[in-house]
C-alpha positions in Angstrom: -117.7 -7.0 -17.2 -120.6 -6.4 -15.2 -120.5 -4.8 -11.5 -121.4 -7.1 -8.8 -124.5 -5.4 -8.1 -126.0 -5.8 -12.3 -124.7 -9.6 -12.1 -127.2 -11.6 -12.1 -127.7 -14.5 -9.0 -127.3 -18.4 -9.5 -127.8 -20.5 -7.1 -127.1 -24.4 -8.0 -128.5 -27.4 -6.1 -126.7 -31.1 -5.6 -123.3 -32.2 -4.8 -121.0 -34.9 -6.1 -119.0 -34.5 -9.6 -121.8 -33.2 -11.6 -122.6 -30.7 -9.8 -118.5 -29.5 -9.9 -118.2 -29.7 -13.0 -121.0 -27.8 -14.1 -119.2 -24.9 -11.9 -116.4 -24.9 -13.4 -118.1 -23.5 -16.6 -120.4 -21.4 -14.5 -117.4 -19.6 -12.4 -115.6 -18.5 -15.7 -119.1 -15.9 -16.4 -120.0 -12.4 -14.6 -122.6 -14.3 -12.1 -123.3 -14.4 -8.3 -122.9 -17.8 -7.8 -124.2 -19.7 -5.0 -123.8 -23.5 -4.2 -126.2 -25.4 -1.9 -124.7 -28.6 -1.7 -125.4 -31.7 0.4 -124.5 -32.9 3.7 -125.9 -36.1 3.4 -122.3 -38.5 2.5 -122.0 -41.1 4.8 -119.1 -42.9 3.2 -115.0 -42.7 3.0 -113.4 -40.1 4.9 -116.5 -37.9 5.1 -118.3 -40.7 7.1 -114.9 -41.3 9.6 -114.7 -37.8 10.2 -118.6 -37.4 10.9 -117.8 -40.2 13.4 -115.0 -39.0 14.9 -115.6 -35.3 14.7 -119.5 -35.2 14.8 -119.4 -32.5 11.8 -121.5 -32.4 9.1 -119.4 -34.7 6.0 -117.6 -32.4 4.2 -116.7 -34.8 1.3 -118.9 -32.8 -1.3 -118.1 -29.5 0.0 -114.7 -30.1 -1.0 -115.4 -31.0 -4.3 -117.0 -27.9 -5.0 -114.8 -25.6 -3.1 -112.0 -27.2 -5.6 -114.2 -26.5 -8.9 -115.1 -23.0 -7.7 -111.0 -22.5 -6.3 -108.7 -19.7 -8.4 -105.5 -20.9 -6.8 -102.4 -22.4 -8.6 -103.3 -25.9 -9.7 -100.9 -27.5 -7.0 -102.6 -25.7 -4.6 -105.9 -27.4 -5.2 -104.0 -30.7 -6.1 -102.9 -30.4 -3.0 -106.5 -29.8 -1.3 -108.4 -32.9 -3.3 -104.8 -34.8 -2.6 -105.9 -38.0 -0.6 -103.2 -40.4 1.4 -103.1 -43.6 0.8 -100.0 -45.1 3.2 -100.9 -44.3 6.9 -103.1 -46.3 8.9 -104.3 -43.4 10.6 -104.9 -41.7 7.5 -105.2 -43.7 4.4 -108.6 -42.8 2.6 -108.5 -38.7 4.3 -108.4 -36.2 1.6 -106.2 -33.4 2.9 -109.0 -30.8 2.3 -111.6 -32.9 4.5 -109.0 -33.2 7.1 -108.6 -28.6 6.5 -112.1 -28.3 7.1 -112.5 -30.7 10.0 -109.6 -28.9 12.2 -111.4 -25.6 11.2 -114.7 -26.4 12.2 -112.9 -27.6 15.5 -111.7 -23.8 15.6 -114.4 -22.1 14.5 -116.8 -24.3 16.3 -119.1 -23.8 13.3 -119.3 -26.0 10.1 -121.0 -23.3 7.7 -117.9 -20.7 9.2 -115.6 -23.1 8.4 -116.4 -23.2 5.2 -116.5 -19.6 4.5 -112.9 -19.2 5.9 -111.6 -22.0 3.7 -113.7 -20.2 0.7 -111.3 -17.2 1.4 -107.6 -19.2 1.4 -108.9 -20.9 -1.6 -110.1 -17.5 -3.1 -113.7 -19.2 -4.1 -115.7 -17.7 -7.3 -118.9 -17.2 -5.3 -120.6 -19.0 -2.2 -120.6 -22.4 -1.1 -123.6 -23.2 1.6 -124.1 -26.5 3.4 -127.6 -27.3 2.9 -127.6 -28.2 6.9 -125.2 -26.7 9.8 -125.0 -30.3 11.0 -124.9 -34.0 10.5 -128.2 -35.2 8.9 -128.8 -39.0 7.8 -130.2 -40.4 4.4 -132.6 -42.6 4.6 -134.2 -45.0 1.4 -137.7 -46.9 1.1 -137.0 -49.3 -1.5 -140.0 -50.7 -4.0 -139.8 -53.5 -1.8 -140.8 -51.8 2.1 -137.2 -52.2 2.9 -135.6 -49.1 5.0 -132.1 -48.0 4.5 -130.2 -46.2 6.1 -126.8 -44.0 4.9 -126.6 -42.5 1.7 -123.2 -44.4 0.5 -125.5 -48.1 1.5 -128.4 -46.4 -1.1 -126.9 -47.6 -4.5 -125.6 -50.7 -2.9 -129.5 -52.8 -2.5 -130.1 -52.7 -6.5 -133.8 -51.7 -6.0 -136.1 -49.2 -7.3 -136.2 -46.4 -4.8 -140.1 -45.3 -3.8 -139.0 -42.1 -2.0 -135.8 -40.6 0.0 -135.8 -39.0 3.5 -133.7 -36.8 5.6 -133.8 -37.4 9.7 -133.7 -34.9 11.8 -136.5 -34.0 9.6 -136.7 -30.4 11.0 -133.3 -29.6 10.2 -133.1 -25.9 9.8 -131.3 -24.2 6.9 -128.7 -21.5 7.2 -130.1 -18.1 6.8 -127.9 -17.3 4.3 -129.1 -20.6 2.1 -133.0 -19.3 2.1 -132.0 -15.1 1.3 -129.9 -16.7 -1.7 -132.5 -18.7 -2.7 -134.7 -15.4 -2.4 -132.8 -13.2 -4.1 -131.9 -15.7 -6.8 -132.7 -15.2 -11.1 -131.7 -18.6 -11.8 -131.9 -22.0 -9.6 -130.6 -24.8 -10.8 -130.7 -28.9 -10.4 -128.3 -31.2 -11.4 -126.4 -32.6 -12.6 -126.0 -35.5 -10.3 -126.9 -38.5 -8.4 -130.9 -37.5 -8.0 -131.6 -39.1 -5.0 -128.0 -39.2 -3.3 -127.1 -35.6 -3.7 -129.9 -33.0 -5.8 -133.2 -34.7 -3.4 -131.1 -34.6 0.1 -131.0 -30.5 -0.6 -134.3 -30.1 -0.8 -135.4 -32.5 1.7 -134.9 -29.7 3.9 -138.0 -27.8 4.7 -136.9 -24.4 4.8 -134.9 -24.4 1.7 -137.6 -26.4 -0.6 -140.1 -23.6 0.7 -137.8 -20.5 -0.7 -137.4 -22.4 -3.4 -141.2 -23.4 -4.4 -141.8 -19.6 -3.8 -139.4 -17.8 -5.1 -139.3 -15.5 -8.3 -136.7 -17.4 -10.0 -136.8 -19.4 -13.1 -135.8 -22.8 -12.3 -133.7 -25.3 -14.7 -133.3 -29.1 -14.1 -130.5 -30.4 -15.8 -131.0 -33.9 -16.5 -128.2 -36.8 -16.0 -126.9 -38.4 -19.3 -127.0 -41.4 -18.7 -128.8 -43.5 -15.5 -127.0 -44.8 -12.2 -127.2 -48.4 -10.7 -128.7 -48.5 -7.7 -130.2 -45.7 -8.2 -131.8 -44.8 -11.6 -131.4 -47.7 -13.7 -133.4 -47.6 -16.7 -135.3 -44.2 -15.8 -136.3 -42.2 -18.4 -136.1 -38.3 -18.5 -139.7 -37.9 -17.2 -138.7 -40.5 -14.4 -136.1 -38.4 -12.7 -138.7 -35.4 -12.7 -141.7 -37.3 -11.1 -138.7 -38.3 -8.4 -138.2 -34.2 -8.0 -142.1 -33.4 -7.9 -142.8 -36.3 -5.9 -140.3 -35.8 -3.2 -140.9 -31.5 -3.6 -144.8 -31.9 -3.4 -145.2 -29.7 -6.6 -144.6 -29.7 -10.0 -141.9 -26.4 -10.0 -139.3 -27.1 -13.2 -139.5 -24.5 -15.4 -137.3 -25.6 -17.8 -135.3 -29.0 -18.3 -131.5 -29.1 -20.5 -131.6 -33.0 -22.2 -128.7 -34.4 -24.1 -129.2 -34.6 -27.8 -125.6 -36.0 -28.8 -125.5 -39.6 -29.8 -123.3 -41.3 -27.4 -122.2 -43.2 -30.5 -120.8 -40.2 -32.0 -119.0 -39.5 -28.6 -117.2 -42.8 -28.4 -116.2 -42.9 -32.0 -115.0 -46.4 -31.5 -113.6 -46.2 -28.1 -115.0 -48.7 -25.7 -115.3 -46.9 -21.9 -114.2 -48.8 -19.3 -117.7 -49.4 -17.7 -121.4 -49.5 -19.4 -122.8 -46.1 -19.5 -126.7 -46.7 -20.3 -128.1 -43.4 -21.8 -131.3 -41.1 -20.0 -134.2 -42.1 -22.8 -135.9 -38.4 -24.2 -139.6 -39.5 -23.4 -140.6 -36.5 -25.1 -144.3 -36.8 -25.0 -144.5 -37.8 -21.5 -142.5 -34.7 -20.7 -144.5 -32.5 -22.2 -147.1 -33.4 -19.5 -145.0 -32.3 -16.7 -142.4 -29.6 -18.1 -143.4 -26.4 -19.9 -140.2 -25.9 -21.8 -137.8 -28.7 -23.0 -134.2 -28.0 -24.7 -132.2 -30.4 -26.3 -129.1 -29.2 -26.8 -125.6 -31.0 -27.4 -124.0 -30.8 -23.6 -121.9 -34.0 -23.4 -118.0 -34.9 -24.2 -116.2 -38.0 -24.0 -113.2 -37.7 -21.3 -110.9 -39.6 -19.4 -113.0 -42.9 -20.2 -116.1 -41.5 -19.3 -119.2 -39.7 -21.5 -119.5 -36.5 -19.0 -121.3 -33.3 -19.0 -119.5 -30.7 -21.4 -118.9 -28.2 -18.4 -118.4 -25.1 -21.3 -121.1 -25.9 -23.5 -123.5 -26.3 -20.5 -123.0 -23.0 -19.1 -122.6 -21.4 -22.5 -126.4 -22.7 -22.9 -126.8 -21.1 -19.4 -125.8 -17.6 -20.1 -128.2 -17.9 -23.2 -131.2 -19.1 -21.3 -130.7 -16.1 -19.2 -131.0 -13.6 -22.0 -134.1 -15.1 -22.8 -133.4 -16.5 -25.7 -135.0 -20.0 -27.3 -132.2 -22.2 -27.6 -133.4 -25.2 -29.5 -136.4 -25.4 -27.9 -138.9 -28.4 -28.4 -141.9 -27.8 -29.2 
């Protein structure tokens, strides 16, 4: 195994379950891996507890703290475990309600999650892409304004563009030497304008990350969201990220080359899961280097990103090595 100081640096943008289960392949390789994840979640117990508590949501965090955990498995059952009896508490995850009461202690968000990454002995970092509360904000195709990120998906709308108030939110320290220091930065998977655009909405961490050294990877969704990305093609979700970033700074972007037909082999999923259209030739025009590479499975009712084959494909692109390229 490589020494910490010869491992190389990754540092992953986005939050919800994409961006967990990509680090769960990630966390099993000799990397230094660093998650910036969203603090945008207005919804559930993340958006009672902002309320209440005035903290940054910590839904996401969780989420990642749990994929990036090496604890016994009933341990981090017990973290993700959410109640569902008590008035007071029906909808709180028990690991929202951990990081609330420590950021009451600490009196610092960011430190609270650094203490919690130690009890849950966390492969790598895990940053909050803001060291408070910041709000989501949508203009839909239409001029309408909204406001929250769980009300987003909910308006069935094209989104023009996505916005972050206070817009001069500053970024930890920590976040923009990671970002530095990095080999590797990568986007996605995920909701793209719910949980990869809110982390580089903020200023300081979209400028280390436009000038920075490292190589950077989008890693496109499978299939497109309602609400959100219905229909878009491939090229779609990247004029969203040079849109919103002001440049055009993907390196590389990971498609899905696995017929979703061949996933399902008969089975029926419970809800319609519309697949991300290749627009190869309009990619071209915006992406130096496009990979096709078979990165999906079919579990628990759902065509998901294959979290092994997709870091697998990671390790490789860090060696430098073409890995069904198209050219």
């Amino acid at each position: 195994m490589l020494q910490s100081g010869n491992m190389k640096k990754i540092v992953v943008f986005g939050g919800g379950t994409g961006l967990s289960t990509m680090l769960r392949g990630l966390k099993n390789y000799p990397v230094e891996l660093t998650a910036v994840v969203t603090v945008a979640d207005d919804g559930g117990s993340s958006g009672r507890l902002l309320d209440q508590y005035n903290i940054p949501p910590p839904g996401d965090i969780r989420q990642v703290m749990a994929a990036l955990s090496d604890v016994e498995p009933l341990i981090e059952r017990m973290f993700q475990y959410r109640f569902t009896t008590s008035d007071d508490l029906r909808g709180h995850s028990l690991g929202n309600l951990m990081l609330a009461a420590l950021t009451d202690i600490t009196g610092d968000f960011a430190r609270a999650v650094e203490k919690m990454s130690q009890v849950l002995n966390i492969k790598g970092k895990i940053l909050p892409a803001a060291n408070q509360k910041i709000t989501l904000h949508a203009e839909l195709d239409d001029g309408t304004i909204v406001t929250g990120e769980s009300k987003i998906p909910g308006y069935g709308r094209k989104i023009r563009k996505v916005y972050i108030s206070p817009q001069e939110v500053e970024p930890l320290p920590e976040t923009v030497k990671s970002i530095e220091e990095a080999d590797l930065i990568i986007f996605g998977p995920g909701s793209l304008y719910t949980s990869i655009l809110p982390t580089i909405l903020v200023r300081g961490i979209r400028d280390a990350m436009l000038t920075c050294k490292a190589k950077r990877v989008y890693i496109n969704n499978l299939t497109t969201q309602e609400g959100e990305t219905y229909q878009y093609t491939a090229s779609e979700h990247v004029l969203a990220l040079f849109d919103h970033a002001g440049s055009k700074f993907i390196d590389t972007i990971l498609l899905n080359n696995t017929d979703f037909e061949t996933l399902l082999q008969g089975n029926e999923p419970p809800e319609v899961q519309l697949p991300v259209e290749n627009d190869i030739e309009a990619l071209k025009l915006l992406v130096p280097d496009i990979v096709l590479e078979d990165i999906s499975t079919f579990s628990e009712g759902r065509i998901i990103h294959d979290a092994d084959k997709v870091a697998a494909w990671v390790m490789e692109y860090m060696k430098g090595k073409d890995v069904n390229k198209e050219t």
